[in-house]
Backbone as CSV, one residue per row, in Angstrom:
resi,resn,N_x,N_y,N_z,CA_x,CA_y,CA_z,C_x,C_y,C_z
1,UNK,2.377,22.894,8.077,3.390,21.989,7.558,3.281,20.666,8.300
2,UNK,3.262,19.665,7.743,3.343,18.207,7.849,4.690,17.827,8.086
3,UNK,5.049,17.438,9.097,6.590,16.902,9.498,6.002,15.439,9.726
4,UNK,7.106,14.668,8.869,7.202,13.581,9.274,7.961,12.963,9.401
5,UNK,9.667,12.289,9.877,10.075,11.501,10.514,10.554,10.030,9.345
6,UNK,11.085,10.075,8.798,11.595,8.555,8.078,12.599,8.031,8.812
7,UNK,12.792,6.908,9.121,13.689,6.061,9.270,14.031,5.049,8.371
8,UNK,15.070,4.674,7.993,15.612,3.402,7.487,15.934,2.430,8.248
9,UNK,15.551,1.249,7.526,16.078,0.125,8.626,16.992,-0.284,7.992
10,UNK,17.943,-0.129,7.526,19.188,-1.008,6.939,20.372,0.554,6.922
11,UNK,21.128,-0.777,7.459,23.094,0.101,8.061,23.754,-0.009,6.769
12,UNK,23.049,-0.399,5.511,23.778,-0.675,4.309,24.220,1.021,3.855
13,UNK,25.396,1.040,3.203,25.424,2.230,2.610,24.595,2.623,1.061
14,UNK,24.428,1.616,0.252,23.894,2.017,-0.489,22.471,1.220,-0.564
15,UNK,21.944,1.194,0.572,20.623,0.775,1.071,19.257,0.934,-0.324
16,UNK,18.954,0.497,-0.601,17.874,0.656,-1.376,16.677,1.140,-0.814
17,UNK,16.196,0.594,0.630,15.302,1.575,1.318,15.791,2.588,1.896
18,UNK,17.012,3.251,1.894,17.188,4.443,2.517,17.577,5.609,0.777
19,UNK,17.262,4.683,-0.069,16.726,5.730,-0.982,15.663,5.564,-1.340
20,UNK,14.559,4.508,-1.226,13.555,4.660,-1.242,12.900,5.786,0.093
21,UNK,13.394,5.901,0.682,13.331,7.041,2.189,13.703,8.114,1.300
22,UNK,14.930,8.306,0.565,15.089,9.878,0.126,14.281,10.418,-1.188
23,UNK,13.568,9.257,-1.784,12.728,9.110,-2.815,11.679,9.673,-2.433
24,UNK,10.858,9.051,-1.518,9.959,10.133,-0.178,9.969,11.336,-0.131
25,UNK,11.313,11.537,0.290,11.479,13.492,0.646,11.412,13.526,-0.768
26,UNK,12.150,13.544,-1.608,11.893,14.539,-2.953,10.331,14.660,-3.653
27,UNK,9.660,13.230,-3.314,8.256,13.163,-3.735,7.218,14.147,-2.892
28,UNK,7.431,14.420,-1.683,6.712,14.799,-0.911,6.423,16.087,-1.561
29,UNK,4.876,16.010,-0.831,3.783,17.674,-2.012,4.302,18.644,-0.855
30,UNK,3.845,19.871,-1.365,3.661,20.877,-0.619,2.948,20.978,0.638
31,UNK,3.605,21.330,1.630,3.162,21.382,2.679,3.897,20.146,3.775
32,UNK,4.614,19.468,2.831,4.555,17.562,3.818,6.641,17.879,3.893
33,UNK,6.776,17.555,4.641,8.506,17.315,5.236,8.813,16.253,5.448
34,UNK,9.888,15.796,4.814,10.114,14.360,5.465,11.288,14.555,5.772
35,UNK,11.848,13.578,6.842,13.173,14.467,7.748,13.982,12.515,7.578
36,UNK,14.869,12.621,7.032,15.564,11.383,6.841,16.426,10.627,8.265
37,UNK,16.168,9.556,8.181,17.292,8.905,9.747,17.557,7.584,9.460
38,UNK,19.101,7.136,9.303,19.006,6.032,9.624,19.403,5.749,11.446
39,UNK,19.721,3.968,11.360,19.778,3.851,12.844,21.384,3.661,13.311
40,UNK,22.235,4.211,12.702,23.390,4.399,12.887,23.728,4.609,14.589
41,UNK,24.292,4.104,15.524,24.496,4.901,17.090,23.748,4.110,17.884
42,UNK,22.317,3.612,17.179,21.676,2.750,18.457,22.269,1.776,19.020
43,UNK,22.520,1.559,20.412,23.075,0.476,21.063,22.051,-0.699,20.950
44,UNK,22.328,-1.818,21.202,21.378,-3.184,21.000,20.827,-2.991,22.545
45,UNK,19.283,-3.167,22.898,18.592,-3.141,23.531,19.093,-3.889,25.134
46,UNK,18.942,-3.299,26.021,19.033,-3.982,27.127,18.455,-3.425,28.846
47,UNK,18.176,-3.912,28.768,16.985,-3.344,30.119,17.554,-3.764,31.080
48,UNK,18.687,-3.850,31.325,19.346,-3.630,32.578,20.582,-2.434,32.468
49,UNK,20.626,-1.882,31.172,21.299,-0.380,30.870,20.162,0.212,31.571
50,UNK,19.098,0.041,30.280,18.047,1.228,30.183,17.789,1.240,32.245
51,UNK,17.442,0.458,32.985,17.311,0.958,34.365,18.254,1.360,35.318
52,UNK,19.403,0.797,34.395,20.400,1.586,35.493,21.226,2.999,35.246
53,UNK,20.772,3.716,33.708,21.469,4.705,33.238,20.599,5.219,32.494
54,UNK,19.339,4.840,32.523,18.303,5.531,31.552,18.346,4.879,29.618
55,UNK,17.944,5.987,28.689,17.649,5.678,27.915,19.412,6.385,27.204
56,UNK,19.777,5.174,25.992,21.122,6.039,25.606,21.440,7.207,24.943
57,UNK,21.954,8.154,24.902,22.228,9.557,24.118,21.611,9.161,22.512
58,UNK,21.800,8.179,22.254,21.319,7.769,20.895,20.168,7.587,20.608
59,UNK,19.537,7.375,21.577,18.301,6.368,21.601,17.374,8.578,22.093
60,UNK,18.254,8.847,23.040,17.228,10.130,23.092,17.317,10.779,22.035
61,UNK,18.270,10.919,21.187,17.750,11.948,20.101,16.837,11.243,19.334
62,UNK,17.140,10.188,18.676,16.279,9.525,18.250,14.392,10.143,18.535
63,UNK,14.602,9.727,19.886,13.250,9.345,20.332,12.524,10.840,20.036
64,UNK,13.398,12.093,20.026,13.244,13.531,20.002,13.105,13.667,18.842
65,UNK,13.758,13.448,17.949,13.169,13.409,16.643,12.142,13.113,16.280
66,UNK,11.575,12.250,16.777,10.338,11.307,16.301,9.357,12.406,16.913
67,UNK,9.763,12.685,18.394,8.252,13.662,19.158,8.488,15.402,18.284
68,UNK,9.423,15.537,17.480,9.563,17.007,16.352,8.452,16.840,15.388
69,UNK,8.113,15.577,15.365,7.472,14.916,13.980,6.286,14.922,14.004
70,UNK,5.285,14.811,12.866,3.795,14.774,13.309,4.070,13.498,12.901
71,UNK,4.107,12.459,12.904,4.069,11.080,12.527,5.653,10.076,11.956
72,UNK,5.445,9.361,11.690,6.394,8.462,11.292,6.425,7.555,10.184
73,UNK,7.698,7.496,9.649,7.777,6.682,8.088,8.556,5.620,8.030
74,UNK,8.317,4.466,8.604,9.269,3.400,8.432,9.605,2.289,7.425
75,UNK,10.838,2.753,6.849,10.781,1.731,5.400,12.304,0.905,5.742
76,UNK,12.446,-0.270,5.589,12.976,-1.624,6.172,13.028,-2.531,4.970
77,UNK,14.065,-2.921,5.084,14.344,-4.892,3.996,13.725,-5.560,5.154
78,UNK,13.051,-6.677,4.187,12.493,-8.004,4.710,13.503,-9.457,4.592
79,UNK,14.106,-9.424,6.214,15.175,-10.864,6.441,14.171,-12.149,6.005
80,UNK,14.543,-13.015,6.143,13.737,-14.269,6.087,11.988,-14.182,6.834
81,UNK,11.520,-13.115,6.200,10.480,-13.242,6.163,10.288,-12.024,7.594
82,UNK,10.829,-11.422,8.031,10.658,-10.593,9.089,11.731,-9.051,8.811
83,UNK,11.312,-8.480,9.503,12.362,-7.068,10.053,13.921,-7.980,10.335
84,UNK,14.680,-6.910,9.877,16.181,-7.509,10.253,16.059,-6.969,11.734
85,UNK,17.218,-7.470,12.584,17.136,-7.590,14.144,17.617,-5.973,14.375
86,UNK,18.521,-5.077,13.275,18.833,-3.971,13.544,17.409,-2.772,13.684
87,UNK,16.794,-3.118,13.166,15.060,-2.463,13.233,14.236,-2.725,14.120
88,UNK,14.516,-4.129,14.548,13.488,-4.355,15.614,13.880,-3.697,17.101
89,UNK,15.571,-4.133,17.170,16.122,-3.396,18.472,15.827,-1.803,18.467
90,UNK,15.865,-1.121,17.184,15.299,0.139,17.588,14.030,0.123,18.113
91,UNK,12.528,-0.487,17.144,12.024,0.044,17.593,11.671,-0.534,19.226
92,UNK,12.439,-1.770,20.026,12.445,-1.852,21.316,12.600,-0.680,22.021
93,UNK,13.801,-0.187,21.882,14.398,1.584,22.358,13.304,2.673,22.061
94,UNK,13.123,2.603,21.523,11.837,3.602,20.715,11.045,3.408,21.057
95,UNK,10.133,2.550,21.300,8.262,2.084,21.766,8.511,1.770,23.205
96,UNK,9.633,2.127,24.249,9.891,2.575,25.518,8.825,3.397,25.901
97,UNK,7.830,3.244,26.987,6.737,4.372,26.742,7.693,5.339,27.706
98,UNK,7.191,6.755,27.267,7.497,8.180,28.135,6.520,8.895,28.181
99,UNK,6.300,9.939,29.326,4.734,10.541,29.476,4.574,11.025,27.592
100,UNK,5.426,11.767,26.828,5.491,12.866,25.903,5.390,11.941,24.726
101,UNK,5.226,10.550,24.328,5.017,9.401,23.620,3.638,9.689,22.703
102,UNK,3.573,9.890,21.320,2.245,10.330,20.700,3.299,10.276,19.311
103,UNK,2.313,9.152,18.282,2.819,9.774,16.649,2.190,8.733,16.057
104,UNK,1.789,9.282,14.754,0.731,8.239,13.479,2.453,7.898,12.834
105,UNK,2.025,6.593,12.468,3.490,5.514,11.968,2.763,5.152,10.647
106,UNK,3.541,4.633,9.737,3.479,4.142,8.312,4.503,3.232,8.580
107,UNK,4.592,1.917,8.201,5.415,0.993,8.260,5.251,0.075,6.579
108,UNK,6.709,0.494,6.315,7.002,0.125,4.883,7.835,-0.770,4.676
109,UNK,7.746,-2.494,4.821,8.561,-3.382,4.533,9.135,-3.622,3.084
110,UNK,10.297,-3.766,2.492,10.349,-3.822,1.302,11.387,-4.927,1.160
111,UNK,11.376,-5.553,-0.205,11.835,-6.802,-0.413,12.152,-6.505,-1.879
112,UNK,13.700,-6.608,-2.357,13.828,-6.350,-3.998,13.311,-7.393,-4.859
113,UNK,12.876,-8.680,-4.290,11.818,-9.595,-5.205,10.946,-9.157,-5.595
């Protein structure tokens, strides 16, 4: 079995990439899992937390999820021409290296134009 890991990058509720994310799981063939997440809980990045209290309860499951996974699915709206800042601060929290750090990524920007 193929586990893989989706994230959404948008806090919208009726997000268009976080059903293009659940569009994924239902498409997915036999054998392939796709495990849905948005980034709901992540705190905004700061490296004077992260050294004085570690990484946040949010940010570890997160990051545990991702190492459950054989890889990763990231599908995101495109702000003025970039990742909105709620996606990028994850993946700051997230691309934190740790010895146990290993996963193939797919990165899916999408734009309703």
């Amino acid at each position: 079995m193929v586990k893989i890991l989706g994230i959404s990058g948008s806090l919208r509720a009726l997000s268009f990439n976080t059903a293009l994310l659940r569009a994924a799981q239902a498409a997915a063939g036999e054998g392939v899992q796709i495990e849905a997440a948005t980034l709901h809980g992540i705190p905004l990045y700061d490296g004077d937390l992260e050294q004085r209290d570690g990484m946040p309860q949010a940010v570890r499951e997160m990051k545990q999820r991702m190492l459950n996974n054989n890889g990763l699915l990231m599908v995101t709206p495109e702000y003025n021409n970039g990742m909105p800042g709620v996606f990028k601060n994850a993946v700051d929290w997230l691309s934190r290296k740790t010895p146990d750090m290993r996963s193939h990524s797919v990165f899916s920007p999408q734009n309703p134009s």
